[in-house]
C-alpha positions in Angstrom: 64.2 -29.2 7.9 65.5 -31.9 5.7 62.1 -33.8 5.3 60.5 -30.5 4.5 62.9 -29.5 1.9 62.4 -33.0 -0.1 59.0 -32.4 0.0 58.7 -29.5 -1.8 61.6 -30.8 -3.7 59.3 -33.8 -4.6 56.3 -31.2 -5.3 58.5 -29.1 -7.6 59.3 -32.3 -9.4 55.8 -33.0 -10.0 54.9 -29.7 -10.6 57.5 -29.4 -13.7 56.7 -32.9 -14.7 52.7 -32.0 -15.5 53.6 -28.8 -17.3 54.4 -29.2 -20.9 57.7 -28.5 -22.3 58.6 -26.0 -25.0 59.2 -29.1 -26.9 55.8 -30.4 -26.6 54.0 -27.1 -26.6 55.5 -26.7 -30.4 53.7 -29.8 -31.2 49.7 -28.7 -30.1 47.7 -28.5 -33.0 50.5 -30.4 -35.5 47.3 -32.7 -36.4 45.2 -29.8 -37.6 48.4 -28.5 -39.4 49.0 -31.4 -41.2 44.8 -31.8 -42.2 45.0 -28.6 -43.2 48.4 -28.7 -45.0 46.5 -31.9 -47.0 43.2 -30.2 -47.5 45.4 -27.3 -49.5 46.9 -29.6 -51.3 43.5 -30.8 -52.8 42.4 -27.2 -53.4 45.5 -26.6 -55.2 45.1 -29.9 -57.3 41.2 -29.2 -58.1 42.2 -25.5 -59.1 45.1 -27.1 -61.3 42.5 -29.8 -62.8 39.9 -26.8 -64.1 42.9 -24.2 -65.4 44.5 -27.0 -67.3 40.7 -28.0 -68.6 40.0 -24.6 -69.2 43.2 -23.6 -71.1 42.5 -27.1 -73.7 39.2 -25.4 -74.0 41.1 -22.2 -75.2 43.2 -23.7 -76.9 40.8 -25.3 -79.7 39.1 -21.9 -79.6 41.8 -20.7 -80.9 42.5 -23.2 -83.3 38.5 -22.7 -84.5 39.2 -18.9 -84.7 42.2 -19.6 -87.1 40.8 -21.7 -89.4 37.6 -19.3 -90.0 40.2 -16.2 -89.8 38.3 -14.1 -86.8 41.2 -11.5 -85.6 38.9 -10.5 -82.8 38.5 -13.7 -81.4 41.5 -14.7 -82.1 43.4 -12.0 -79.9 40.7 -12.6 -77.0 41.9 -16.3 -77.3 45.4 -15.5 -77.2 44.7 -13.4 -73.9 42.8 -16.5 -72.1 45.7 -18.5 -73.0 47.9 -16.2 -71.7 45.7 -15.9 -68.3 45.6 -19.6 -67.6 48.9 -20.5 -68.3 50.4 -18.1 -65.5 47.3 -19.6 -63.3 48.8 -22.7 -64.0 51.9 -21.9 -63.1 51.2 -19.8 -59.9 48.9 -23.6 -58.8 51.8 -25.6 -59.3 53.7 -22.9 -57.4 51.5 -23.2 -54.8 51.3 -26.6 -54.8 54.9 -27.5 -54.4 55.0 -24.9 -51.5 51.9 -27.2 -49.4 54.1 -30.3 -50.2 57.1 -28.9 -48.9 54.6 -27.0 -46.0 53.3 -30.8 -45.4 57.2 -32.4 -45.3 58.3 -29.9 -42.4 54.9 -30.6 -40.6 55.6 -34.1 -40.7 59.0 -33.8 -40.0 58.8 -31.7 -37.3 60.7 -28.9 -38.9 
């Protein structure tokens, strides 16, 4: 009876020992998490690149459209300026929400 008992005591112990943990089943797939998190954060800073190029491209647009005094233009100008300094501001939003996404990932958070 006793020998039979530490058998499948030992077996248990085995058993328990090969299957993973909560603690390591939070960590499958952290890898792909964190090359994702990274490959965002390029997105986010390529997106950021072209709004802030696009919005110095409005912005002498708008400096053309003064000097020759086109109203029309001028008011479209305005609106693009508008557009792609709240797309600027939602990128960087964005952005700083990766980094911090990436920091916990890292972390283990």
């Amino acid at each position: 009876m006793t020998r039979k008992s530490i058998i499948v005591l030992a077996a248990a112990a085995m058993v328990a020992g090969l299957t993973p943990t909560v603690a390591s089943a939070a960590w499958y797939g952290h890898r792909s998490d964190i090359r994702a998190d990274r490959r965002d954060i390029r997105a986010d800073r390529f997106d950021l690149r072209r709004d802030r190029r696009d919005l110095r491209r409005d912005e002498r647009e708008l400096s053309r459209d003064l000097r020759s005094g086109n109203r029309a233009a001028f008011a479209r100008d305005l609106g693009d300026i508008r557009r792609d300094a709240g797309d600027i501001r939602r990128d960087r939003r964005d952005l700083r929400e990766d980094r911090r996404d990436l920091f916990r990932d890292r972390r283990g958070y």
